[in-house]
N, C-alpha and C positions, 0 to 999 in steps of 0.2 A: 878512480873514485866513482861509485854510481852517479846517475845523474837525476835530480826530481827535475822535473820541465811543465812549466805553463804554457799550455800554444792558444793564444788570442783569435777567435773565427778559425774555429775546428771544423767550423762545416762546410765552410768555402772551398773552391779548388784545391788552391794550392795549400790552406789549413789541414785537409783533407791529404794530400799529398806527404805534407811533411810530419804526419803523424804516423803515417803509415812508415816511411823511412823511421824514423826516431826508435819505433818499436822493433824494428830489424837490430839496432845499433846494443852492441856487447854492454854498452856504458850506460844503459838508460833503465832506468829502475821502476819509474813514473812518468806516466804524462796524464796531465789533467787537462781538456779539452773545453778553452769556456767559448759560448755562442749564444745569441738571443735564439738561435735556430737550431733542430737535434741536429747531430752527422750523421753520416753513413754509418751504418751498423759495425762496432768493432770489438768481438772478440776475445780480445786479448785481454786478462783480468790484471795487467798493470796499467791500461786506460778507462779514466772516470774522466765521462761527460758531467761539466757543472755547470747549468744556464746561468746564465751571466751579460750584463748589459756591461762594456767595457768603460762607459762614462761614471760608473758606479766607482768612483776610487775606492772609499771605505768598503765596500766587500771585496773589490779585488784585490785589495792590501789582507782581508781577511783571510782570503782564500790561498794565499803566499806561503801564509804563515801556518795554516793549517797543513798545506801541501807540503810544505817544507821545501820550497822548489828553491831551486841554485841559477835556474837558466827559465827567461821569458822567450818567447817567439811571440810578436805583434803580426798578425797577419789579417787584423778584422778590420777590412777596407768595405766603404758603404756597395750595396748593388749598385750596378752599372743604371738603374732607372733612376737612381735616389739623389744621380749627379744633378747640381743645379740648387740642391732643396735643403733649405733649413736641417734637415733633418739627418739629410745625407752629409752635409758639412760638420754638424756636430758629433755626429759617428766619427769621421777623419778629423781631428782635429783636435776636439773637447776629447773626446773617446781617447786619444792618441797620447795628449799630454796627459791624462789620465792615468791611464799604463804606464808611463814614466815615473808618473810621483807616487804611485804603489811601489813602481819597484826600488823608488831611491827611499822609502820609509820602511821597505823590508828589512828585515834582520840578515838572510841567509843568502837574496840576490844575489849575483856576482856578474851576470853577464845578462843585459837585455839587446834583443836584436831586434830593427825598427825595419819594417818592408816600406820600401818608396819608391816611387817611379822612374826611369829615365825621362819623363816627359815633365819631371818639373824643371828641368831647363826651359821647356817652352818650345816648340816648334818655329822657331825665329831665322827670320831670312841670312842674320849674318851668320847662322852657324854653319860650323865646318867640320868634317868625318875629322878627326877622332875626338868626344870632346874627353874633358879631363873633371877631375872630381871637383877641379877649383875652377872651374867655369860657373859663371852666374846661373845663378835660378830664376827664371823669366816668364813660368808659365802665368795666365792672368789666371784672374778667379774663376772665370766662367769656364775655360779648359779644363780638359782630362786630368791637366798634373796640377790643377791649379791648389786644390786641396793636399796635396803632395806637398806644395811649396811652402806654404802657409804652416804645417805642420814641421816640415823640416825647421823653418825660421825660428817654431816656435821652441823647438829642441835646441837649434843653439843659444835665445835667448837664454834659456833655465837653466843649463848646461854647467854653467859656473857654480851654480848652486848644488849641483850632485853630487854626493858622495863619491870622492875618487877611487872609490872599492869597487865601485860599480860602472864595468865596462858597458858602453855604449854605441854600438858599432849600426848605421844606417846603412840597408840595402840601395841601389838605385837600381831596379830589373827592368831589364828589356821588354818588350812583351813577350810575356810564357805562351806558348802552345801547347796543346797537349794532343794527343791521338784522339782524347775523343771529340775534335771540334770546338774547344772551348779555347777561351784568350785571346788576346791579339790588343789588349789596352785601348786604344783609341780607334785603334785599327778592325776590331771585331764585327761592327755594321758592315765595314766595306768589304772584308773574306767573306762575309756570310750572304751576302746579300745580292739578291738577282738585278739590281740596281745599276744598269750599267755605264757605270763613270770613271774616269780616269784622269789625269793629265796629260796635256801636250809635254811639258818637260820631265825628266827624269828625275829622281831622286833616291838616296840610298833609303834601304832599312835594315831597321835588325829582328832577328827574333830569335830567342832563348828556347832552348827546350827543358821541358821540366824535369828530365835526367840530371841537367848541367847544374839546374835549381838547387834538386835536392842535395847533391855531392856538395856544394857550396855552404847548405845549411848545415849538414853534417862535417864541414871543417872548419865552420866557425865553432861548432859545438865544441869541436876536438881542442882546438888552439889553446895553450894557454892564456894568450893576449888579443882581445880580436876587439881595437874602439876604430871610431874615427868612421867616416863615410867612403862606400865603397860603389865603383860601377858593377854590374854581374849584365856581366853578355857576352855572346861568342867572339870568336877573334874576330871577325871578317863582315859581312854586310851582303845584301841580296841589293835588289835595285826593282821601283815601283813595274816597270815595263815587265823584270824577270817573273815578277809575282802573276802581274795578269795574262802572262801568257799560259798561267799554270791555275788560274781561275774555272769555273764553270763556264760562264754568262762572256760574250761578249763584251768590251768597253767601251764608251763614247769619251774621246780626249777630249778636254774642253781646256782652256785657259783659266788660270787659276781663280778670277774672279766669277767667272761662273761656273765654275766648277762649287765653287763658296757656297752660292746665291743657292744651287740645285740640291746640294747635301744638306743646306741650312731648311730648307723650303720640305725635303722629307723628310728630315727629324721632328718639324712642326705635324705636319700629317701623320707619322707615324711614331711617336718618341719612344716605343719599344723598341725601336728598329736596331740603337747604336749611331745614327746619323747623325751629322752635325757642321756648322761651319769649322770645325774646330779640326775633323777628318780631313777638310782639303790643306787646312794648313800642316797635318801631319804625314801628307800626300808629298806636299811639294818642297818644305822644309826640313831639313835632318836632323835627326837625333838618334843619332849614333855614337855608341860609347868608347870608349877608350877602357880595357880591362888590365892595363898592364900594372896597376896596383894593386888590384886583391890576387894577379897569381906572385908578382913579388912579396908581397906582405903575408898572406895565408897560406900559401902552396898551391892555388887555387886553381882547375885546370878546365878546358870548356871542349868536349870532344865533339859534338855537335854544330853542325855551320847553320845559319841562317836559314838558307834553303833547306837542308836538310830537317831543318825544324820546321819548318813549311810542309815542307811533302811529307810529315808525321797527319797529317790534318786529316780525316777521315775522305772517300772517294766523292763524296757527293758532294763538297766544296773544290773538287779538285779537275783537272783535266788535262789530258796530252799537251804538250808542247806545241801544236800546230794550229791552237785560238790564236788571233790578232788581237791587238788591243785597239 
């Protein structure tokens, strides 16, 4: 059966990404692109850009129905500057619950798919590799996943209230990489950045590559049945040491509390940067997923390691094996 498809933040990375896959796929008929901001130029005369503010229910219920779409992709997460601000909260959040209750008032929905973090668990000292989908959500508000949490909570509040026609399946994604430098979730100040810090202790991470991404979105597409909350990340994990050996810059290891104090201290001086106290708690705490539900449940499959989604990263973040940390 063709498919009509709504993808929320077309302009974004990975909006940008999954429309481009979508348009490859035999089953797809339409995809309508909505964004406060244009995308990337595309081509192809079955994609229509519709600007669109996702807090706007009543037009994006409008636009549903117009489209005749079967299948939502939420993918409009606030800029990485916007964390912290009224503004950026109500994007993730207000915006999020939004897109829910357009698509449970739709006529023709059937399947919405919600993007969420691995990091609303929280970067929390008791955690341990591997976690599982039924592990607690703990990030605070002021953290990376904090807005992640807050929205997931508020999907399972309303939850009860949805239309059981309308499949409802939550992403949790690793951090995405991509080839050209972009991603890394909480982590993208510290790759990008000549800043050189580190920890004295180890810790695992993950990182997803947006090959693994898009396969994932394209077999929820496929499934007939695809609800419930899912991890998406590779099998296996890198380790903070492995990364900065593979860094540009130098690292200075500090212990965790000033490690805190020095991240927190140049996202103040610099808040473009990506810095924060919130990076050293993501430094030295894990949050590492456990994927073995969505490849039993979807067919789901992640060919990509950690590392190898790392060393996708362009040269100029990257270096030989023989930097110290």
């Amino acid at each position: 059966m063709p498919r009509r498809i709504v993808v929320t933040g077309c302009a974004g990375r990975l909006g940008s990404m999954l429309t481009r896959g979508l348009l490859k796929h035999p089953l797809v008929r339409r995809v309508a692109g909505l964004d406060v901001r244009t995308p990337p130029p595309t081509p192809d005369p079955r994609f229509a850009y519709l600007p669109a503010d996702v807090r706007d229910e009543p037009f994006l219920r409008s636009i549903l129905e117009e489209e005749e779409a079967d299948t939502v992709f939420h993918l409009a997460f606030p800029a990485h500057e916007a964390r912290g601000t009224v503004e950026g909260r109500s994007t993730a959040v207000t915006g999020g619950v939004a897109v829910l209750d357009a698509a449970h008032r739709s006529s023709r929905v059937s399947k919405l798919v919600l993007a969420s973090s691995a990091f609303a668990y929280g970067a929390r000292s008791g955690n341990r590799p591997f976690l599982k989908e039924d592990h607690p959500l703990r990030a605070r508000p002021s953290e990376w996943g904090g807005w992640h949490r807050e929205f997931e909570l508020e999907v399972a509040r309303l939850l009860p209230e949805i239309r059981p026609s309308l499949q409802v399946c939550i992403l949790r994604l690793a951090p995405v990489l991509d080839a050209a430098g972009g991603g890394g979730g909480p982590l993208r100040g510290w790759l990008d950045s000549t800043l050189g810090l580190t920890l004295l202790r180890d810790c695992p991470l993950q990182f997803l590559s947006e090959a693994d991404l898009e396969r994932v979105f394209l077999k929820i597409l496929e499934a007939p049945e695809a609800r419930g909350v899912f991890n998406v990340a590779p099998d296996d994990a890198t380790t903070v040491k492995t990364v900065v050996r593979r860094l540009k810059s130098r690292r200075l290891a500090l212990p965790y509390p000033l490690a805190w104090a020095a991240a927190a201290a140049a996202g103040r001086w610099r808040p473009e940067s990506g810095l924060d106290g919130g990076l050293a708690a993501a430094l030295a705490f894990p949050v590492v997923l456990d994927n073995a539900k969505i490849k039993r449940v979807l067919g789901a499959r992640f060919d990509t390691s950690s590392e190898e989604a790392l060393a996708s990263r362009p040269a100029r973040t990257m270096t030989p094996p023989r930097a110290i940390c």
